[in-house]
DRENGU-190408 format. One line per field, with one value per residue (C-alpha): residue number from 1; x, y, z. Coordinates in Angstrom, 3 decimals. Example, Ala and Ser with C-alpha at 12.3 -4.5 7.8 and 13.67 -1.06 7.14 Angstrom:
% residues 2
i = c(1; 2)
east = c(12.300; 13.670)
north = c(-4.500; -1.060)
up = c(7.800; 7.140)
//
This chain:
% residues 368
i = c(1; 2; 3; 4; 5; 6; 7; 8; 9; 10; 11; 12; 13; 14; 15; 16; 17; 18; 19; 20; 21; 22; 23; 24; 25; 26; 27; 28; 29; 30; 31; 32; 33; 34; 35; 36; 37; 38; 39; 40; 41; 42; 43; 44; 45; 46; 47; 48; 49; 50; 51; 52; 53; 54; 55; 56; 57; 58; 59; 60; 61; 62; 63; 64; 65; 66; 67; 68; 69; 70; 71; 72; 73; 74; 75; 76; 77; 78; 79; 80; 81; 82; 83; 84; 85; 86; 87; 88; 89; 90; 91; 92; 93; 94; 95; 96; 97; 98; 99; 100; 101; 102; 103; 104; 105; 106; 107; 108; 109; 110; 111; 112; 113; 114; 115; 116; 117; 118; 119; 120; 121; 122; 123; 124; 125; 126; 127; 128; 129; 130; 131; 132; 133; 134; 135; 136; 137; 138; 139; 140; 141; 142; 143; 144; 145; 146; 147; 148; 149; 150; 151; 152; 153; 154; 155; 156; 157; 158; 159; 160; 161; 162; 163; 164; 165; 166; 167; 168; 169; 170; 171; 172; 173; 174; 175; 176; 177; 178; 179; 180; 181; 182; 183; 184; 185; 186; 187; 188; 189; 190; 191; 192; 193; 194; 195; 196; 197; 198; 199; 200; 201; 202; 203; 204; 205; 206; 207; 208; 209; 210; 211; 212; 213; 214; 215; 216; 217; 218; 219; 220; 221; 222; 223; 224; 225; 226; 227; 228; 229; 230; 231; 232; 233; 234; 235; 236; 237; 238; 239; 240; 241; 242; 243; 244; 245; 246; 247; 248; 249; 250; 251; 252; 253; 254; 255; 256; 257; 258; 259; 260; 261; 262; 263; 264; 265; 266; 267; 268; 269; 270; 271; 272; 273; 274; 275; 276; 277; 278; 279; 280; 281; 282; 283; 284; 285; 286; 287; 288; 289; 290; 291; 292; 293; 294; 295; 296; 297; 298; 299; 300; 301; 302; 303; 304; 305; 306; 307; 308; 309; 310; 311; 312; 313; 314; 315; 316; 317; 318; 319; 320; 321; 322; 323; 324; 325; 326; 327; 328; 329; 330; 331; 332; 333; 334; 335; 336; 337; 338; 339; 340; 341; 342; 343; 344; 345; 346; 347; 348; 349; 350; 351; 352; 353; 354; 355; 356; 357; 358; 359; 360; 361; 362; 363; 364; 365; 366; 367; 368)
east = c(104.770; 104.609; 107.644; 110.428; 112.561; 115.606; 118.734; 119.093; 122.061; 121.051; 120.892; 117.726; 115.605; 112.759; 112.296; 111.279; 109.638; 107.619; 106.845; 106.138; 103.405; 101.861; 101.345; 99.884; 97.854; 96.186; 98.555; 98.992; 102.403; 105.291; 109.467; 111.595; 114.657; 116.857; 120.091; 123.182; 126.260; 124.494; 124.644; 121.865; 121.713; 117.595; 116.392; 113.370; 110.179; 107.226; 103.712; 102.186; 102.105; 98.130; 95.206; 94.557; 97.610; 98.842; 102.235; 104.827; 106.358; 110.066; 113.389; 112.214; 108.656; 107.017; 104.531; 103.443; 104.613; 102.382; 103.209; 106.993; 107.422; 107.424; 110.865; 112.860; 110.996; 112.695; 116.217; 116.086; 115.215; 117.980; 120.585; 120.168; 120.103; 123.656; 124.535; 123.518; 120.973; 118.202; 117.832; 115.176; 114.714; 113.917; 110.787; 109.312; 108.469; 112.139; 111.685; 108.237; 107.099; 103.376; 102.841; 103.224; 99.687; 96.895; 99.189; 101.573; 105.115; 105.803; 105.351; 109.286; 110.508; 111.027; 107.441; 106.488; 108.618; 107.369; 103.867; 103.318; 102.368; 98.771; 97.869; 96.848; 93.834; 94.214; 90.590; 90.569; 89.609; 91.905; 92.084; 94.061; 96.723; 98.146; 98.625; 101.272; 101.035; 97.452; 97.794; 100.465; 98.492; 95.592; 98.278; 99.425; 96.383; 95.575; 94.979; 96.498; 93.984; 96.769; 99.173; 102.540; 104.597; 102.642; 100.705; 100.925; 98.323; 99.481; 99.750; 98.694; 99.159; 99.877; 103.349; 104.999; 103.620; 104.675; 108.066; 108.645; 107.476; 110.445; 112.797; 111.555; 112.224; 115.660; 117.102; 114.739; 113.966; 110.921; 111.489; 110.927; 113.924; 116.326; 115.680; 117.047; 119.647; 121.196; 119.850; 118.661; 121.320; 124.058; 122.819; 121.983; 118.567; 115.124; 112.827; 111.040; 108.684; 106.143; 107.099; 107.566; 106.035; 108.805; 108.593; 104.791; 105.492; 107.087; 103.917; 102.054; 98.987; 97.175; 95.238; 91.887; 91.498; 89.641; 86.027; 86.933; 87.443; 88.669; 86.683; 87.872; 88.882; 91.442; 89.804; 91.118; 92.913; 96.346; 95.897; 96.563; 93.423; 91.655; 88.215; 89.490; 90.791; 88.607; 90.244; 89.925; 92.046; 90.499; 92.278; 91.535; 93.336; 96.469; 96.171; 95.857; 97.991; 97.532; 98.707; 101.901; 102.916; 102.000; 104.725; 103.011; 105.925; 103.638; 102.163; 103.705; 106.413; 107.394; 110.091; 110.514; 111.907; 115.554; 115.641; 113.761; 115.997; 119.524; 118.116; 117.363; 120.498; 122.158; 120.100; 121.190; 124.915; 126.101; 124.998; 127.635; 126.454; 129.472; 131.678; 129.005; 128.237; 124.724; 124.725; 127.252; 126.774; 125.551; 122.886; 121.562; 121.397; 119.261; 116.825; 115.674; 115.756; 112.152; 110.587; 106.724; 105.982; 102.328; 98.832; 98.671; 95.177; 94.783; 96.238; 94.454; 97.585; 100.370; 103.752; 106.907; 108.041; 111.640; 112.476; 110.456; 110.607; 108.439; 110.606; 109.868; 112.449; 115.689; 114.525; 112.767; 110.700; 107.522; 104.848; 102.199; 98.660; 98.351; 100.933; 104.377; 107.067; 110.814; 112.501; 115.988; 117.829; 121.262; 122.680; 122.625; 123.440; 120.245; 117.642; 114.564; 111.744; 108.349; 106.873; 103.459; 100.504; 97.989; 96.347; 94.775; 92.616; 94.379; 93.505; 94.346; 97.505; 101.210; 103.261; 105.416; 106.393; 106.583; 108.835; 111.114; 110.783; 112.170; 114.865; 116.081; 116.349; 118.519; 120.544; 121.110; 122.362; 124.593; 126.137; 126.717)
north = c(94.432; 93.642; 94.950; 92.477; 92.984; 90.835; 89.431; 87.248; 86.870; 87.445; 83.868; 83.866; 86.445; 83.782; 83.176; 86.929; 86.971; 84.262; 85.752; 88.845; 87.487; 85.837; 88.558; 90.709; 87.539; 88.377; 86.627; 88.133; 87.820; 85.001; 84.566; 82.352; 80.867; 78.630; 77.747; 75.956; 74.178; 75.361; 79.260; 81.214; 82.365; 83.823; 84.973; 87.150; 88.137; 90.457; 91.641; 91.405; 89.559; 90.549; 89.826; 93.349; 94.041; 96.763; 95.183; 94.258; 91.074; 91.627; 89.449; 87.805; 87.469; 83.541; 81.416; 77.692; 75.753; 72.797; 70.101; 70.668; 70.005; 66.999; 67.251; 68.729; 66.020; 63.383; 64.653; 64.889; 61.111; 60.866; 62.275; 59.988; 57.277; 58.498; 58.598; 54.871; 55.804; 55.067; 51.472; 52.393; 48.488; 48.012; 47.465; 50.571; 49.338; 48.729; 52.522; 52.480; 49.653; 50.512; 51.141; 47.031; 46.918; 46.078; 43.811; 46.676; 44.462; 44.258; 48.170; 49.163; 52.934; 52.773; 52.575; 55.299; 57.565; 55.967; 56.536; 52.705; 51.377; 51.767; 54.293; 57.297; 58.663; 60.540; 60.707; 62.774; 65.558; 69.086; 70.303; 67.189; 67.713; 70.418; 67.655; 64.942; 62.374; 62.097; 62.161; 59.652; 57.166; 57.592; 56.084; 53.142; 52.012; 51.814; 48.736; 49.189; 49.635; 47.566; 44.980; 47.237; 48.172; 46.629; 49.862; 53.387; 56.123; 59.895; 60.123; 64.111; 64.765; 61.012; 60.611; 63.844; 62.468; 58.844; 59.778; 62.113; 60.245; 57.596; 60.447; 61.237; 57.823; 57.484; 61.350; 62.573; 65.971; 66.872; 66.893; 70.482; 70.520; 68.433; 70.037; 73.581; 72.242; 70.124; 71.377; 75.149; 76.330; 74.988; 75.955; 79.223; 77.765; 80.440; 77.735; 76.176; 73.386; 75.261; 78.741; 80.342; 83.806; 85.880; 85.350; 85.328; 89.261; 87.522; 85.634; 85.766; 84.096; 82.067; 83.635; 81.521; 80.919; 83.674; 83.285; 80.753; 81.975; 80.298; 77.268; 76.298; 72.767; 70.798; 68.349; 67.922; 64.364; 66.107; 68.097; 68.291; 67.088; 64.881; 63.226; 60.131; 61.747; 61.464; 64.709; 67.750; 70.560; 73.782; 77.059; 78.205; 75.836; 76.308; 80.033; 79.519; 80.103; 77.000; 75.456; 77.478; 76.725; 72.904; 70.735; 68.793; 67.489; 67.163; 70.407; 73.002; 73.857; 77.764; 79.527; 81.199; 80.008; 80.895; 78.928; 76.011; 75.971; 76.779; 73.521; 71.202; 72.222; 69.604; 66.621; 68.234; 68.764; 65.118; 66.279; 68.953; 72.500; 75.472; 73.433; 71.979; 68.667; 66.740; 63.549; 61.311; 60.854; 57.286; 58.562; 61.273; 58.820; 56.146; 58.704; 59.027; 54.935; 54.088; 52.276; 52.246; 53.000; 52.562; 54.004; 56.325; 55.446; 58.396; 60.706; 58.956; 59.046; 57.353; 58.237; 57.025; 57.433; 57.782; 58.129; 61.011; 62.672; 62.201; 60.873; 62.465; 60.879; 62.422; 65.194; 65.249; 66.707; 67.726; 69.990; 71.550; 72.689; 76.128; 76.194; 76.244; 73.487; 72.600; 70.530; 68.773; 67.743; 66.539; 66.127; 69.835; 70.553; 72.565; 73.155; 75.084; 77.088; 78.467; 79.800; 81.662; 83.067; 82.996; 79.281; 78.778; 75.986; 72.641; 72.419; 75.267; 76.067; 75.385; 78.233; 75.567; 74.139; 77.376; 78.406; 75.123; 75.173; 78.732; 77.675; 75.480; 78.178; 79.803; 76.607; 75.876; 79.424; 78.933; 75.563; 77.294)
up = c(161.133; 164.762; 166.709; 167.684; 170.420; 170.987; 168.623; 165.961; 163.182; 159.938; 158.686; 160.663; 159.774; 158.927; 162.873; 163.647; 161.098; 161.393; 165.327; 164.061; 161.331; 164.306; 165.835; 163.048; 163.324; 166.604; 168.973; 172.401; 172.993; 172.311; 171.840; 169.960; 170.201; 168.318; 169.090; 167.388; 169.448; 172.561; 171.712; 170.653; 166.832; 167.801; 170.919; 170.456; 172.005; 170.779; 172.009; 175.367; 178.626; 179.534; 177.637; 177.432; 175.839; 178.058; 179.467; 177.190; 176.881; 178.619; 177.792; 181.337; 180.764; 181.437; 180.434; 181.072; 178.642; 179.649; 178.048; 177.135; 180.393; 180.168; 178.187; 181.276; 183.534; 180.684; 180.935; 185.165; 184.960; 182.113; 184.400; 186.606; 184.532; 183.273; 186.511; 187.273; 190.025; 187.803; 185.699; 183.003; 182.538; 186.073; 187.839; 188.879; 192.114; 192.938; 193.817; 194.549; 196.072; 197.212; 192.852; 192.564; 193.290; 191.285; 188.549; 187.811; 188.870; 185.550; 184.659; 184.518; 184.466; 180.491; 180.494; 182.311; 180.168; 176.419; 177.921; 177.136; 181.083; 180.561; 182.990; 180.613; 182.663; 185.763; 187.528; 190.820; 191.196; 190.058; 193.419; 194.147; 190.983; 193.988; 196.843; 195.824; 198.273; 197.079; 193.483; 193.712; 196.138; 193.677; 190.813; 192.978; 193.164; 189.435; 187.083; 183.783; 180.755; 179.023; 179.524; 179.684; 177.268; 174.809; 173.306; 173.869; 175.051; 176.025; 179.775; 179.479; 183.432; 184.767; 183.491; 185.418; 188.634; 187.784; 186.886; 189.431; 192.043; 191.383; 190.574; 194.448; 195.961; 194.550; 195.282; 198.303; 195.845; 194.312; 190.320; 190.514; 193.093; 191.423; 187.823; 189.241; 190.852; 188.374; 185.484; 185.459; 187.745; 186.153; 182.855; 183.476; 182.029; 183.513; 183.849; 186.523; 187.547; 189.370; 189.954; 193.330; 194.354; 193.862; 190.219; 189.573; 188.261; 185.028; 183.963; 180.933; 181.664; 178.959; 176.320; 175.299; 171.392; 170.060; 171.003; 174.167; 177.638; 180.504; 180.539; 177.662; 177.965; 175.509; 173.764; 170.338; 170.198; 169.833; 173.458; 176.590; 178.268; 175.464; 175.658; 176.909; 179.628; 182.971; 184.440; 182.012; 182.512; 181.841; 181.207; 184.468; 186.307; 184.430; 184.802; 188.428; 191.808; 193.245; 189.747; 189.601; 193.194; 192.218; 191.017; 188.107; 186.208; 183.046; 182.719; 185.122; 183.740; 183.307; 181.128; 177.865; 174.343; 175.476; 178.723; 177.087; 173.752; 176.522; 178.606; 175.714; 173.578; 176.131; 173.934; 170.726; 171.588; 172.931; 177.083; 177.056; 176.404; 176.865; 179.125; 181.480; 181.035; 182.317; 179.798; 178.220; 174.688; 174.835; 177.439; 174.849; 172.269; 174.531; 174.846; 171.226; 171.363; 169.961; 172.881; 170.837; 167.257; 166.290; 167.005; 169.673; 171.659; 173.656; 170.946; 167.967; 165.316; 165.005; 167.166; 167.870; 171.644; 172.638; 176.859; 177.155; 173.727; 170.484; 167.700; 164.569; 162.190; 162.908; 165.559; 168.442; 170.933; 171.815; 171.992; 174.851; 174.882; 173.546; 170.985; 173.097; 171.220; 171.718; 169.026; 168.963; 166.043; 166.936; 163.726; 163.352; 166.821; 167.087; 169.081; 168.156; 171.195; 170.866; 174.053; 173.558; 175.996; 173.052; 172.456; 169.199; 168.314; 167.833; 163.995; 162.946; 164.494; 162.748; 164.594; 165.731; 163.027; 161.167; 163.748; 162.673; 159.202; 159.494; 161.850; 158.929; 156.390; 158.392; 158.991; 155.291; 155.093; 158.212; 156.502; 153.100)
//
């Protein structure tokens, strides 16, 4: 069995042991975390950082987490809703005003966040994912494919950019900025939207699926970058500098399973999390609101959005190309983390929810 490096009380044993069985698997490198009331009961990591396999994955080691970002991009904008600086049922031009064009008055910030304002596709070109004032000129000027708020379609890269860029108007910080500040830093929380120099040492870069390299290109309906998608994202790109010294509030997001389960424990636990509190209750529980329940038409399934997070009946969360998940179930006070370098193909990969179902084994144990 693959070696394990970390802590875990013995409730939990499933959770290592699930890690560990993915890496006998083939996987590259990963950690886990769960944690209950806001204090970790697993934080574990195993295998490698490299491709070749020749550094270890440390307690401090990194990876993009893609699409999970999207979560800590959520709870910034959920702050400041708390806070009343932020009206989810207004207008998004009331922040924005150029993004009124082409018939999107009626597009308010709820929509942005349930991806229901019908601007799913992002169509520039990558190099401009790294220049914001462009990207977010480019989605002013878009016509929603649908009248908003009335259906849903995954906004794989456009949401971060949409959201952020009101998050920008209203605070005068970049999401990136205003997630360390009031979120990371108080928490304690090692993650980051983009990632600065200094820490590039840390990453794990992402593996392919065995017999993809780094062209590989998302395009399974449940990913990332799907076919409907003008702008693909290849592997590439993600693995790349200019990406990681991008803010793209979608999909560059870096940290491990213990700072994404430390930051998210604040959904599961009421907004307070060891004394510091970033949410009242009532402004957790707004966030797993349903805002759209239906047919997903980017993602091809059905979903049910909350303000930011999937709703899957009584948790939530969300998931990011490659593998990497965070789930939240507040009735248990828990909060489950998967953060991997090794992608697998779409369809064949359950180390997620492995990774939860084995969370709950422990829990049962930890109630009885």
């Amino acid at each position: 069995m693959a070696d394990i490096q970390g802590s875990y009380d013995d409730l939990f044993t499933a959770v290592p042991n699930a890690l560990a069985a993915f890496l006998d698997a083939g996987d590259v490198g990963g950690s886990a975390a769960v944690f209950v009331d806001g204090e970790p009961v697993v934080d574990v990591w195993g295998g490698f950082a490299d491709a070749d396999r020749s550094v270890p994955w440390q307690r401090d080691t990194v990876a993009n987490v893609f699409s999970v970002t999207k979560t800590m991009t959520a709870l910034s904008a959920l702050i400041l809703a708390d806070r009343g600086e932020l009206d989810v049922d207004a207008p998004v031009s009331r922040h924005w005003p150029e993004f009124a064009a082409a018939g999107k008055e009626k597009v308010l910030v709820r929509h942005l966040l349930s991806h229901t304002a019908g601007l799913p596709d992002y169509d520039g070109p990558v190099a401009e994912l790294y220049d914001w004032p462009s990207v977010t000129s480019r989605l002013a000027a878009l016509t929603p494919q649908w009248e908003p708020g009335t259906a849903a379609g995954y906004h794989s890269l456009t949401q971060g950019f949409l959201v952020g860029e009101v998050l920008r108007r209203i605070t005068g910080r970049t999401v990136g900025e205003f997630f360390a500040r009031e979120v990371a830093a108080p928490l304690g929380a090692d993650f980051s939207i983009g990632l600065s120099a200094e820490r590039d040492h840390r990453v794990a870069l992402t593996v392919p699926p065995p017999g993809r390299d780094e062209d590989y290109v998302a395009g399974a309906p449940d990913q990332d970058a799907s076919p409907s998608t003008a702008t693909g994202i290849r592997l590439r790109d993600g693995n790349s500098v200019a990406w990681r010294r991008a803010q793209i509030p979608a999909a560059s997001g870096f940290g491990n399973a213990r700072s994404v389960a430390r930051a998210q424990s604040v959904m599961a636990c009421a907004g307070t999390v060891s004394g510091v509190r970033l949410l009242s209750p009532a402004g957790v529980e707004r966030a797993f609101e349903e805002q759209y329940t239906g047919e997903d038409r980017i993602l091809g399934m059905p979903v049910s959005w909350g303000l930011g997070y999937g709703r899957f009946g009584t948790t939530y969360g969300w998931g990011g190309w490659g593998g990497s998940l965070v789930m939240i179930d507040p009735g248990a006070r828990m909060t489950v983390a998967y953060v991997t370098n090794q992608m697998r193909e779409p369809e064949a990969d359950n180390r997620g929810l492995e990774l939860v179902m084995a969370a709950y084994e422990g829990l049962q144990g930890l109630g009885g």
